[in-house]
Biopython code that builds the backbone (N, CA, C, O; Angstrom):
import numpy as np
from Bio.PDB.StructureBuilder import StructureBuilder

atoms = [
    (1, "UNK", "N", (33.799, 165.332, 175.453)),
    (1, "UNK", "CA", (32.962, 166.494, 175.575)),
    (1, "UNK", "C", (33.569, 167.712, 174.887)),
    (1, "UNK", "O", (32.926, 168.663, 174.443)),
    (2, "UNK", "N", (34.848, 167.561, 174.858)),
    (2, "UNK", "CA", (35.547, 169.252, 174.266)),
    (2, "UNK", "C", (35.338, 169.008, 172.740)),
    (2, "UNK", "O", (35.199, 170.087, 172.163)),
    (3, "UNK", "N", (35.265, 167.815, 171.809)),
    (3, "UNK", "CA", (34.720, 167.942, 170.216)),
    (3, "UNK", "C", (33.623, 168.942, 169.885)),
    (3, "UNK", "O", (33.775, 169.628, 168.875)),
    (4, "UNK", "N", (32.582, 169.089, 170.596)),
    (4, "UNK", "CA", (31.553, 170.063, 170.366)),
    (4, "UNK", "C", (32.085, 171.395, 169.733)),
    (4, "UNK", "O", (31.624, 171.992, 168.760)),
    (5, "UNK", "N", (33.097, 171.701, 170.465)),
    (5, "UNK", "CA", (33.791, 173.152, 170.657)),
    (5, "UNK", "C", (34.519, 173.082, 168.923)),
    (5, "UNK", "O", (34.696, 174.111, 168.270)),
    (6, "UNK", "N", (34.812, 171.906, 168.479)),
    (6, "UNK", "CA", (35.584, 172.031, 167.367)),
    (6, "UNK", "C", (34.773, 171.714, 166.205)),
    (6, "UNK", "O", (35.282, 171.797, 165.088)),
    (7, "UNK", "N", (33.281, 171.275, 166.389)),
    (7, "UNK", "CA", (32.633, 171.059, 165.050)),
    (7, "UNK", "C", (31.907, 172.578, 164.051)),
    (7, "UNK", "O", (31.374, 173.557, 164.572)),
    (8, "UNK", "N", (32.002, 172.469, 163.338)),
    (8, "UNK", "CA", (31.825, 173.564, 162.271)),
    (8, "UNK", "C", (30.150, 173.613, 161.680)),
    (8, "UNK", "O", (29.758, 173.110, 160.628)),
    (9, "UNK", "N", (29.511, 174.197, 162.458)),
    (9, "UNK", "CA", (27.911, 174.041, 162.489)),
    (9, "UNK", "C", (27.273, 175.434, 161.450)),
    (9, "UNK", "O", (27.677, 176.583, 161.271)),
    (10, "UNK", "N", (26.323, 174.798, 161.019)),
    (10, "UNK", "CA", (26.352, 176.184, 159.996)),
    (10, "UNK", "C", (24.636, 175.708, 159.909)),
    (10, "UNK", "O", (24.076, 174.612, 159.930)),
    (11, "UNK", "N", (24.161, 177.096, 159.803)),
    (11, "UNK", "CA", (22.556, 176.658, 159.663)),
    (11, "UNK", "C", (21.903, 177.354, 158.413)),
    (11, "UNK", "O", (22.114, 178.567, 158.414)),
    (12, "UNK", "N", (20.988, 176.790, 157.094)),
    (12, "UNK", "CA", (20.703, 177.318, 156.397)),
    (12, "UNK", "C", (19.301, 177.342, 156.123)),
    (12, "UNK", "O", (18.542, 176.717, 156.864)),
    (13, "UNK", "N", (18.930, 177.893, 155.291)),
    (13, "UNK", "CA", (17.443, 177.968, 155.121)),
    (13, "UNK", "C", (16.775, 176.773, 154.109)),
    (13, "UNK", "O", (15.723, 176.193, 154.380)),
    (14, "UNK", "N", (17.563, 176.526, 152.930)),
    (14, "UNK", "CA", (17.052, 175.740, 151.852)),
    (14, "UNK", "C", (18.094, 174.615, 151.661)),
    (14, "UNK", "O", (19.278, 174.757, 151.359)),
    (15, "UNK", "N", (17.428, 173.482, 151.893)),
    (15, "UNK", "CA", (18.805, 172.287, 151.723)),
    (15, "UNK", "C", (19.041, 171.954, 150.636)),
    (15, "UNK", "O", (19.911, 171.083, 150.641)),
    (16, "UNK", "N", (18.565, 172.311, 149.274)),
    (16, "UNK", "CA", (18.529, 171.841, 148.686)),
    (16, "UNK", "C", (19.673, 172.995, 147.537)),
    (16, "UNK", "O", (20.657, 172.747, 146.841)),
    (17, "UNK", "N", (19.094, 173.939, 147.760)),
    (17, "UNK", "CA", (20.229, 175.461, 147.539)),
    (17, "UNK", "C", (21.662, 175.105, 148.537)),
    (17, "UNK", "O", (22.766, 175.389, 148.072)),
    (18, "UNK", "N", (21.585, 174.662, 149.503)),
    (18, "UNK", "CA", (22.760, 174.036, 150.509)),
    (18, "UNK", "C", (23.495, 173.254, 149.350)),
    (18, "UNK", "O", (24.341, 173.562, 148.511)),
    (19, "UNK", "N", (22.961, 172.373, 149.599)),
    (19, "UNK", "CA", (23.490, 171.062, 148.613)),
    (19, "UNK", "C", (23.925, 171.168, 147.675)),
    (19, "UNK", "O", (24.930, 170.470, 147.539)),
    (20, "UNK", "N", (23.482, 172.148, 146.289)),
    (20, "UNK", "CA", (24.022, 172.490, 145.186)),
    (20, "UNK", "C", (25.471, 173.425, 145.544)),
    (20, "UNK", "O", (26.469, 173.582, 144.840)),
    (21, "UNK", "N", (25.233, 173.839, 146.595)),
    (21, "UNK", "CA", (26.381, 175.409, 146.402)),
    (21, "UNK", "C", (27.323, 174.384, 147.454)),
    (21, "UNK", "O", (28.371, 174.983, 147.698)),
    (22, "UNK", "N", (27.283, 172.994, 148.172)),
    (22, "UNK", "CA", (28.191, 172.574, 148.614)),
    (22, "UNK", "C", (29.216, 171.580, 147.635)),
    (22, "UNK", "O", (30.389, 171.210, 147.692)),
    (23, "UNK", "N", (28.141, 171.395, 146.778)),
    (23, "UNK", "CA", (28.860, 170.252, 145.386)),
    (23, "UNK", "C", (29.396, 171.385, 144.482)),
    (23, "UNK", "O", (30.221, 170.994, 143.656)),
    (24, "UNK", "N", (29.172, 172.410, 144.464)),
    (24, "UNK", "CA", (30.004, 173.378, 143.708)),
    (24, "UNK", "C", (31.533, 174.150, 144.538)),
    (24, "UNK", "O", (32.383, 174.882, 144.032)),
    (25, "UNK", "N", (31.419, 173.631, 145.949)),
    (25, "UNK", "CA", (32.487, 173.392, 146.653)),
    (25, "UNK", "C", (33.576, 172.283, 146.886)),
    (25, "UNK", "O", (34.533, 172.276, 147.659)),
    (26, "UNK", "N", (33.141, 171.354, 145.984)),
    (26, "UNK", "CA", (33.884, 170.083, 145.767)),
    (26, "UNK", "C", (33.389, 169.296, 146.918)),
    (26, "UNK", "O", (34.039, 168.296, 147.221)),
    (27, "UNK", "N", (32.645, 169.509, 147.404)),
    (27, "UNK", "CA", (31.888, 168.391, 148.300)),
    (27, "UNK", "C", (31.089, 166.947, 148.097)),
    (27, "UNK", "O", (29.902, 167.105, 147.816)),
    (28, "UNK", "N", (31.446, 165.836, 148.172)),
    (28, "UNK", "CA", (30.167, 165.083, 147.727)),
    (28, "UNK", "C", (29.085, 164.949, 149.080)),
    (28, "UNK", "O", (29.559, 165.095, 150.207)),
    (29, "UNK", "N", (27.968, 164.734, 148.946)),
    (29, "UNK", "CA", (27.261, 164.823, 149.787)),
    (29, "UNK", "C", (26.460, 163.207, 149.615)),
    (29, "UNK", "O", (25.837, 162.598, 148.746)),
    (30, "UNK", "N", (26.988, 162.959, 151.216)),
    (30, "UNK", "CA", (26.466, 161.539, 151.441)),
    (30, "UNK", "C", (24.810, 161.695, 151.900)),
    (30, "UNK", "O", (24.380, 162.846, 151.975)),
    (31, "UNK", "N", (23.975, 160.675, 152.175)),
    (31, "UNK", "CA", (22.896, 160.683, 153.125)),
    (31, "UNK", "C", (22.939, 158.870, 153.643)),
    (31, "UNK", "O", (23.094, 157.824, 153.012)),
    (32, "UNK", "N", (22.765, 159.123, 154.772)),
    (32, "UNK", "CA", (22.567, 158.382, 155.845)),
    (32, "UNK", "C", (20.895, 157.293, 155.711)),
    (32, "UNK", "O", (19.846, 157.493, 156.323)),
    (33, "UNK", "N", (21.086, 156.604, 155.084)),
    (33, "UNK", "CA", (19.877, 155.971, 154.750)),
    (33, "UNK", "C", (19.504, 154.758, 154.063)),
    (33, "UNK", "O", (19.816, 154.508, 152.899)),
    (34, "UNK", "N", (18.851, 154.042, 154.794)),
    (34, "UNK", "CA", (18.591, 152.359, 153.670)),
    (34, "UNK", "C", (17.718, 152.051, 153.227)),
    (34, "UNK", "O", (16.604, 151.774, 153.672)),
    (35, "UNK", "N", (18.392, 152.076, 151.705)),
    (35, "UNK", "CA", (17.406, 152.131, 150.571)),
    (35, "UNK", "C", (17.802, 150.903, 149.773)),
    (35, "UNK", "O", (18.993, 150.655, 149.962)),
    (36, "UNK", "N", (17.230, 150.072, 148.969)),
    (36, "UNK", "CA", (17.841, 149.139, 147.977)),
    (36, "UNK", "C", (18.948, 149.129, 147.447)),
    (36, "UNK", "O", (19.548, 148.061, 147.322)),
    (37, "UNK", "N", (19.666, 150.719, 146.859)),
    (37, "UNK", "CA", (21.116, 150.697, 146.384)),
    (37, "UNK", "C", (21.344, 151.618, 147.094)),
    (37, "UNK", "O", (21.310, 152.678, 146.470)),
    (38, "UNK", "N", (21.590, 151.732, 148.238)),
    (38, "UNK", "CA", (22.042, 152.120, 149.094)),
    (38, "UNK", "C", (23.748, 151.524, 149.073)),
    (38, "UNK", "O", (23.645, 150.302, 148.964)),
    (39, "UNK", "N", (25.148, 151.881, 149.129)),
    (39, "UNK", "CA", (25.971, 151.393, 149.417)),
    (39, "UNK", "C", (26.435, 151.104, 151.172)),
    (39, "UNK", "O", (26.316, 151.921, 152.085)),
    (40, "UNK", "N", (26.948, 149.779, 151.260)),
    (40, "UNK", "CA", (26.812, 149.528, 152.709)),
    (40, "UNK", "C", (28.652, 150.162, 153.129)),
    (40, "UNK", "O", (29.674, 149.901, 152.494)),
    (41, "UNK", "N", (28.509, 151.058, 154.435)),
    (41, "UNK", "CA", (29.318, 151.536, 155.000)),
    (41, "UNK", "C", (30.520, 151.567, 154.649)),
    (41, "UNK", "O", (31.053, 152.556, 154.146)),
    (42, "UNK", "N", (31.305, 150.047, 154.968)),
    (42, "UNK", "CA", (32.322, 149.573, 154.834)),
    (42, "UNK", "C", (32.961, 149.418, 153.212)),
    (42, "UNK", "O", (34.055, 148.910, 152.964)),
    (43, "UNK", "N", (32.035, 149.964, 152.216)),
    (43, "UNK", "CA", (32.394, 149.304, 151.108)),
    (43, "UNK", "C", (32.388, 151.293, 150.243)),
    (43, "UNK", "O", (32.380, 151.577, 149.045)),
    (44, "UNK", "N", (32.394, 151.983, 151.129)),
    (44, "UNK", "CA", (32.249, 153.255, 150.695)),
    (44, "UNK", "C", (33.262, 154.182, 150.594)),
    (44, "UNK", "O", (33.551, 154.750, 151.647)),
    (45, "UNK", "N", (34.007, 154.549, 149.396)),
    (45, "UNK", "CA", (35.079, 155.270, 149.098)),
    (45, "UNK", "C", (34.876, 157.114, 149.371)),
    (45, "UNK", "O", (34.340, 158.066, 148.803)),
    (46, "UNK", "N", (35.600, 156.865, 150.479)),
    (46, "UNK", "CA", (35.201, 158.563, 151.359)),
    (46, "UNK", "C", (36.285, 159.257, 150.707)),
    (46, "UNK", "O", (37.430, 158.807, 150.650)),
    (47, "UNK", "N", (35.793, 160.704, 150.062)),
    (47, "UNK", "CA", (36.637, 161.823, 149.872)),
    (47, "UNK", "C", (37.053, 162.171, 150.481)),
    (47, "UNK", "O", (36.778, 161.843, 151.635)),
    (48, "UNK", "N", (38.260, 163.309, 150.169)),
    (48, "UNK", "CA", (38.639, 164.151, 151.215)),
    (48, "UNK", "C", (37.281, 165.816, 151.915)),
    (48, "UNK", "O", (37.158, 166.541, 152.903)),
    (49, "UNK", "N", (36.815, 165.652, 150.972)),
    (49, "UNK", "CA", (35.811, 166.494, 151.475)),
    (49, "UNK", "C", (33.617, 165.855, 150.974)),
    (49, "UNK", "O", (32.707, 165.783, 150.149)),
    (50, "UNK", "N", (34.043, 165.646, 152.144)),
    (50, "UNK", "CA", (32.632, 165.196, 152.151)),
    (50, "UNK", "C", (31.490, 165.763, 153.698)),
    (50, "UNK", "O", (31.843, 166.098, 154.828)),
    (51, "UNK", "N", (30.426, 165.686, 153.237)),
    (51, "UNK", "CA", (28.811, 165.936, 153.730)),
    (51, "UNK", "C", (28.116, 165.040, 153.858)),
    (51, "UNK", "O", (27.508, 164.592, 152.886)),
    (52, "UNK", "N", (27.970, 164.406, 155.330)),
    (52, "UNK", "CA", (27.026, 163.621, 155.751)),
    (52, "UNK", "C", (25.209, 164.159, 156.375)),
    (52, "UNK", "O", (24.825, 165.003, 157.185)),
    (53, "UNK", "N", (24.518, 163.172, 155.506)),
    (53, "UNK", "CA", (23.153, 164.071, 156.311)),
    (53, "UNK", "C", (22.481, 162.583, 156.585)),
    (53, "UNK", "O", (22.258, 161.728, 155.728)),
    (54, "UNK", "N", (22.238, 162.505, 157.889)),
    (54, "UNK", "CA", (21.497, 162.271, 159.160)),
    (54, "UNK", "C", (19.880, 162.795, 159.255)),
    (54, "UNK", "O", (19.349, 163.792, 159.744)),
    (55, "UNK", "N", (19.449, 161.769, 158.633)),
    (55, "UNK", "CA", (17.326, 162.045, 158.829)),
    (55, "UNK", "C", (17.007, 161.819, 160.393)),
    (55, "UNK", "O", (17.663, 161.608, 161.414)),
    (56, "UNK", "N", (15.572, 161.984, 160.019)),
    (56, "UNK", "CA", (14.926, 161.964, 161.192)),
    (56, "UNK", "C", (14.645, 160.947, 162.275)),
    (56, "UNK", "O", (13.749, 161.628, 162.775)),
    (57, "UNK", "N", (14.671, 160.008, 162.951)),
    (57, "UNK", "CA", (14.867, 158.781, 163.037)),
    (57, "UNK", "C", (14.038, 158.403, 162.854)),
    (57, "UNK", "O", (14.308, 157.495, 162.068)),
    (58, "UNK", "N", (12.210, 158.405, 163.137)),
    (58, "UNK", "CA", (11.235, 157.735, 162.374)),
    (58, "UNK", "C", (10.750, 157.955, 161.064)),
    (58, "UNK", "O", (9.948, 157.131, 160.625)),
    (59, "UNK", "N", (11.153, 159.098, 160.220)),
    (59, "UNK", "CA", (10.796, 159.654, 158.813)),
    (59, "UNK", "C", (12.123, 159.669, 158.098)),
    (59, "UNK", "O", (12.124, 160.286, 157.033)),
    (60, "UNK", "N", (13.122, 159.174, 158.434)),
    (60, "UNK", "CA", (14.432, 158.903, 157.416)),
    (60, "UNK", "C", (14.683, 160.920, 156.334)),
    (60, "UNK", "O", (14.478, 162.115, 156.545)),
    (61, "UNK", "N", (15.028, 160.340, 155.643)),
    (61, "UNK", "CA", (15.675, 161.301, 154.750)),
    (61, "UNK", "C", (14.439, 161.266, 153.903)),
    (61, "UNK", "O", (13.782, 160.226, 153.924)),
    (62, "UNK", "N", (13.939, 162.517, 152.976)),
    (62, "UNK", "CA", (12.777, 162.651, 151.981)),
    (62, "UNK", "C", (13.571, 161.771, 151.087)),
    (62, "UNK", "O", (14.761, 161.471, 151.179)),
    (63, "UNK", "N", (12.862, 161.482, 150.376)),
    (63, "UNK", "CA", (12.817, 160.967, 148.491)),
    (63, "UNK", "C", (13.801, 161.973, 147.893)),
    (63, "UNK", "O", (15.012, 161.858, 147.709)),
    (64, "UNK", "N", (12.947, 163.018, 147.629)),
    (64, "UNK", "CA", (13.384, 164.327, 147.301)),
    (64, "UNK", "C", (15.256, 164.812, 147.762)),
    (64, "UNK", "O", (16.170, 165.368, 147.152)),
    (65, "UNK", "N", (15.153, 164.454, 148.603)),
    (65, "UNK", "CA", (16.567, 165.443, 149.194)),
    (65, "UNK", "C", (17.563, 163.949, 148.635)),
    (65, "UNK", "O", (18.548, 164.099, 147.912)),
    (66, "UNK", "N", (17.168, 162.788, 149.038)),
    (66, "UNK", "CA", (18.129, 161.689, 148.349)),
    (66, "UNK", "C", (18.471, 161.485, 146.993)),
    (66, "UNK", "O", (19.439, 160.858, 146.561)),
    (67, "UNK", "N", (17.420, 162.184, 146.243)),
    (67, "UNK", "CA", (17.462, 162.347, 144.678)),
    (67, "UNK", "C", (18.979, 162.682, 144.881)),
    (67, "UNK", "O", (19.893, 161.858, 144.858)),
    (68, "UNK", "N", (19.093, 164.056, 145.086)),
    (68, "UNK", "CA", (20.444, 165.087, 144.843)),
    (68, "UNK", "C", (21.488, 164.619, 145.868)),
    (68, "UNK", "O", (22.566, 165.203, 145.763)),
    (69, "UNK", "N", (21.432, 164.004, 146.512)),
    (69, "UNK", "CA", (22.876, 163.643, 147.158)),
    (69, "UNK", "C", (23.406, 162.706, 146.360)),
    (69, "UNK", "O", (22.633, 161.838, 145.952)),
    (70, "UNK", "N", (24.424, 162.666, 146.066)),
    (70, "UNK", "CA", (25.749, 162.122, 145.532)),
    (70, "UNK", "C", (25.741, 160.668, 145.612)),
    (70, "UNK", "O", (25.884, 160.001, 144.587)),
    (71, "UNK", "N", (25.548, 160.004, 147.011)),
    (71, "UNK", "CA", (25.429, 158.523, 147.036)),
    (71, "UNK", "C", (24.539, 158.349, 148.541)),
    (71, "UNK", "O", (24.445, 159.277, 149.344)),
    (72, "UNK", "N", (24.026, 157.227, 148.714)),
    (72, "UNK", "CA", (23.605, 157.171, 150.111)),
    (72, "UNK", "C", (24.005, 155.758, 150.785)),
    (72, "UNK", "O", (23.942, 154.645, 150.262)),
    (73, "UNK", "N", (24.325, 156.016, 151.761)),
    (73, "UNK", "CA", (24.906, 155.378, 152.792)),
    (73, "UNK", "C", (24.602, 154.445, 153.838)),
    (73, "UNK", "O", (24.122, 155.042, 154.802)),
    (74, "UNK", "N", (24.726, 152.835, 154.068)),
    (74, "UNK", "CA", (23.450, 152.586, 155.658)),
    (74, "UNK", "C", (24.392, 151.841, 156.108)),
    (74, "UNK", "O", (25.094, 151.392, 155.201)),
    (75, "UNK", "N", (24.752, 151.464, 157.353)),
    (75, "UNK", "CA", (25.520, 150.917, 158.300)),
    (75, "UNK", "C", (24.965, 149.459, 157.842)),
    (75, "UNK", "O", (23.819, 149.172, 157.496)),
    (76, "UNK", "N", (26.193, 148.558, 157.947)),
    (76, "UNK", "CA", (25.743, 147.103, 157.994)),
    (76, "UNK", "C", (25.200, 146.470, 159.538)),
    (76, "UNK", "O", (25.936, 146.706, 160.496)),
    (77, "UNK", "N", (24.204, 145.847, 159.731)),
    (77, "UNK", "CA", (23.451, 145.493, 160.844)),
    (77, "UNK", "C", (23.224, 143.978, 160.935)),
    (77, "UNK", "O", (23.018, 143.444, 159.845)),
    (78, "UNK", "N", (23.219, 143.277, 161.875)),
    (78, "UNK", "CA", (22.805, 142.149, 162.466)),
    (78, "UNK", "C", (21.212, 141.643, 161.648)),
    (78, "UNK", "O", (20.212, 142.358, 161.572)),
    (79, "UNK", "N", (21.324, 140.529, 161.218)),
    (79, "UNK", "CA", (20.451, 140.079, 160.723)),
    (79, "UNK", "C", (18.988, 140.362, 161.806)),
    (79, "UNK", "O", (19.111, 140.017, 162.981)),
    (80, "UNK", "N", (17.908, 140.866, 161.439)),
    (80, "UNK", "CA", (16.890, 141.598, 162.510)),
    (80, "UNK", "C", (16.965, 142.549, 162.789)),
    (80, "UNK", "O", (15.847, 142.916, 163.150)),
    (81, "UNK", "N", (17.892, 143.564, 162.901)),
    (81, "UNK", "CA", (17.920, 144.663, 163.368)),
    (81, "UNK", "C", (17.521, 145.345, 162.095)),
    (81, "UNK", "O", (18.142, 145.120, 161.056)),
    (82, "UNK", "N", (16.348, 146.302, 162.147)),
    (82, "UNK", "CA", (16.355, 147.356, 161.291)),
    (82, "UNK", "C", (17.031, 148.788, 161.356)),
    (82, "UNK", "O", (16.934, 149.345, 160.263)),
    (83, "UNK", "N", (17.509, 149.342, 162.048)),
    (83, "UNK", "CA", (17.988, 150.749, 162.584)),
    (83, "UNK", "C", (18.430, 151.252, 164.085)),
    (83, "UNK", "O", (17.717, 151.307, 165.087)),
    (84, "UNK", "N", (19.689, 151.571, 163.958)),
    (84, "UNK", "CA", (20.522, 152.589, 165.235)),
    (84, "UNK", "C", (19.649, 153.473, 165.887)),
    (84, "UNK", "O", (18.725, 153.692, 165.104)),
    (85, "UNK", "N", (19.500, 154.040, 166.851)),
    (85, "UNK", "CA", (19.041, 155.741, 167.300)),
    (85, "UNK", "C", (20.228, 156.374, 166.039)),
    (85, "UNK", "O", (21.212, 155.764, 165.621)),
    (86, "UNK", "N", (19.847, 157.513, 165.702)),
    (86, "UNK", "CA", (20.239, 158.403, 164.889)),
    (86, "UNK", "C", (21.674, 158.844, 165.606)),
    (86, "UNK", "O", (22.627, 158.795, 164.829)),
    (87, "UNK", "N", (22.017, 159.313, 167.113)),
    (87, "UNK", "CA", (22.761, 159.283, 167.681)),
    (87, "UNK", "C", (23.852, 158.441, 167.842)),
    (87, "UNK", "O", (24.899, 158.887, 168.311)),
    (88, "UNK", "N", (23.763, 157.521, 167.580)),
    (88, "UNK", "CA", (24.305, 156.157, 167.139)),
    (88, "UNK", "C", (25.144, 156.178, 166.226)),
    (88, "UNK", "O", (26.332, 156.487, 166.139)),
    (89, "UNK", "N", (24.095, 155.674, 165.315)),
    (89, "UNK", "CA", (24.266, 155.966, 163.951)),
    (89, "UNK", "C", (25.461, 156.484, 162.955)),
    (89, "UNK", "O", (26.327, 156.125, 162.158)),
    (90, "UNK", "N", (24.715, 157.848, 163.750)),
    (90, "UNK", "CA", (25.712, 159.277, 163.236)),
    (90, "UNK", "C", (27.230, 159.077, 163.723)),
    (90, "UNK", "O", (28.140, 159.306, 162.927)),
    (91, "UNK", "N", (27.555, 158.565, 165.294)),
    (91, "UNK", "CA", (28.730, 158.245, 165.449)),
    (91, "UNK", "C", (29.138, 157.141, 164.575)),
    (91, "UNK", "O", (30.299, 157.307, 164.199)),
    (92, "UNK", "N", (28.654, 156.186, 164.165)),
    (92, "UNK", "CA", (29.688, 155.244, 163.559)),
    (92, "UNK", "C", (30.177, 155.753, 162.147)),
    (92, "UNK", "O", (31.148, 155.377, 161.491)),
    (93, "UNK", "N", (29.249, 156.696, 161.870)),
    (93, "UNK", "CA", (29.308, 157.007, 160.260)),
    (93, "UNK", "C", (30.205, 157.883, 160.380)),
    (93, "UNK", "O", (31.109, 157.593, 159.596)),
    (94, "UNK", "N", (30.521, 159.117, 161.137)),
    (94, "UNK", "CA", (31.471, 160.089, 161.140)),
    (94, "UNK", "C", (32.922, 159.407, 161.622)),
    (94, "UNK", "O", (33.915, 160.118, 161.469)),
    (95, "UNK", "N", (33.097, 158.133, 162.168)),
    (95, "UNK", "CA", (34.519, 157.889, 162.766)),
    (95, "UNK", "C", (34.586, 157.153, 161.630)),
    (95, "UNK", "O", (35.585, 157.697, 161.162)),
    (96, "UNK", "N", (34.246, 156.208, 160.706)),
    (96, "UNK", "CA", (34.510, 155.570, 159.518)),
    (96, "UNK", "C", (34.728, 156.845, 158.556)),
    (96, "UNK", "O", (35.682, 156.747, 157.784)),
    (97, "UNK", "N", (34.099, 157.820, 158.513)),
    (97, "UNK", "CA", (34.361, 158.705, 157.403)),
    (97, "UNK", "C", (35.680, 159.590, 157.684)),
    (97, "UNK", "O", (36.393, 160.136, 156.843)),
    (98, "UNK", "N", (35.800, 159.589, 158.904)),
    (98, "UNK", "CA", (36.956, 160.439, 159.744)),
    (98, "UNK", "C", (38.309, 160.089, 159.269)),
    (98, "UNK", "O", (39.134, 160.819, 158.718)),
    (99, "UNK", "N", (38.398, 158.649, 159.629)),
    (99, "UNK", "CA", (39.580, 157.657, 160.308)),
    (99, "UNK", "C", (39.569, 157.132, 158.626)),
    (99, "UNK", "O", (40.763, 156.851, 158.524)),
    (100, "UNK", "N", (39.076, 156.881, 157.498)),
    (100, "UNK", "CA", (39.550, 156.461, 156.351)),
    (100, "UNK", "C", (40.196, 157.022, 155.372)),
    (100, "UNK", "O", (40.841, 156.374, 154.548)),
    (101, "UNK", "N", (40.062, 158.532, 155.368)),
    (101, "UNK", "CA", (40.853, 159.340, 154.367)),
    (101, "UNK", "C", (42.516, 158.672, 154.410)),
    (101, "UNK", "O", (43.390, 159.145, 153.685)),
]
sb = StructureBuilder()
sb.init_structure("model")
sb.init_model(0)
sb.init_chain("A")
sb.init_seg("    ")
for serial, (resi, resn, name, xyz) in enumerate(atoms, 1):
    if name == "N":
        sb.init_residue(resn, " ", resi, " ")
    sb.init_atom(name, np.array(xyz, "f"), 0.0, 1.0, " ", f" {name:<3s}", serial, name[0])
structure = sb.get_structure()
């Protein structure tokens, strides 16, 4: 429960103005999403500074916003399973991105 207190939350207006001025911060910016070339989790070479984005859980990430991210990302799953709760999800993706640098 005390992590809350230490995450770095920032709220903006345009994600897409976000996104550019975070890759001009040396950021790559992942997205959370399975798509055909999508790279699967485990096989994903994490920077030292990176941006994970987490869609909606029934409307995923736009087209649009996946254009401009850097690479996109989907957890490997059990044959049948299509998708985590987002809550989920989001934890496995941040302790793999955490714990690999």
């Amino acid at each position: 429960m005390g992590y809350v207190s230490r995450l770095k939350v920032h709220i903006y207006e345009d994600i897409f103005v976000t996104i550019q001025k975070l890759k001009t911060m040396g950021y790559k910016i992942f997205a959370a999403e399975i798509t055909e070339d999508s790279t699967p989790l485990m096989q994903v070479k994490i920077p030292e500074k990176w941006v994970l984005l987490m869609g909606h859980e029934g409307y995923g990430i736009s087209k649009e916003i996946l254009e401009v991210c850097d690479e996109v990302v989907h957890i490997e799953m059990q044959e049948g399973v299509k998708s985590f709760n987002v809550g989920v999800a989001a934890s496995l993706l941040m302790y793999r991105f955490k714990y690999s640098i």
